[in-house]
N, C-alpha and C positions, 0 to 999 in steps of 0.2 A: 254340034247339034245332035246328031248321031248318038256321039259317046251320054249326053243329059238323058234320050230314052233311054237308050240302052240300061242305063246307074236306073230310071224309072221302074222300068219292066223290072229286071231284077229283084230290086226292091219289093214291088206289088208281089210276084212269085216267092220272095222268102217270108213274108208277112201271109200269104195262105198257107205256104205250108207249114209254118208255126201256130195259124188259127188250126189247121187239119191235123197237126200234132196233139194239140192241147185238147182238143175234141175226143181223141182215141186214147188217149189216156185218162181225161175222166172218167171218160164213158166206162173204163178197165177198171178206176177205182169207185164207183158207183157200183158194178156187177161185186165184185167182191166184199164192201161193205155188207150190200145185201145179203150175199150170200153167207154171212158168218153170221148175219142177225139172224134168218133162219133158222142154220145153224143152231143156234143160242137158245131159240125160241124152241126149237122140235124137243131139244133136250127137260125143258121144263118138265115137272108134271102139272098136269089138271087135272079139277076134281072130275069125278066119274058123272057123267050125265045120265048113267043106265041103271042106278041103285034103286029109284024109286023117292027118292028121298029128296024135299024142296027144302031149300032153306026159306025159314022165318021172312 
C-alpha cells in the first residue's frame, strides 16, 4: 500500500516538473522568436513621414 503512493507521488512530481519544463522553455523560444522578429523588422526601411509629401 505504501510502495502504490509512493509510484503515485512520484509520478504526480515528475509530470509537474515536465509541465514546469516545457513551460520555461517555450516561454525561451517565444522571447527569441520575438526577438529576431524585431530584429528583422528594425532593419527594414520606411518611408520618411517628415518630407511633407502624402501619397495619392
Amino acid at each position: 500500500m505504501a510502495g502504490t503512493a509512493a509510484a503515485g507521488l512520484a509520478t504526480a512530481l515528475l509530470q509537474m516538473a515536465g509541465a514546469w519544463l516545457a513551460a520555461i522553455v517555450g516561454t525561451r523560444v517565444t522571447v527569441d522568436i520575438r526577438s529576431q522578429l524585431y530584429r528583422s523588422l528594425e532593419r527594414l526601411s520606411l518611408p520618411s513621414t517628415t518630407s511633407g509629401s502624402r501619397a495619392p
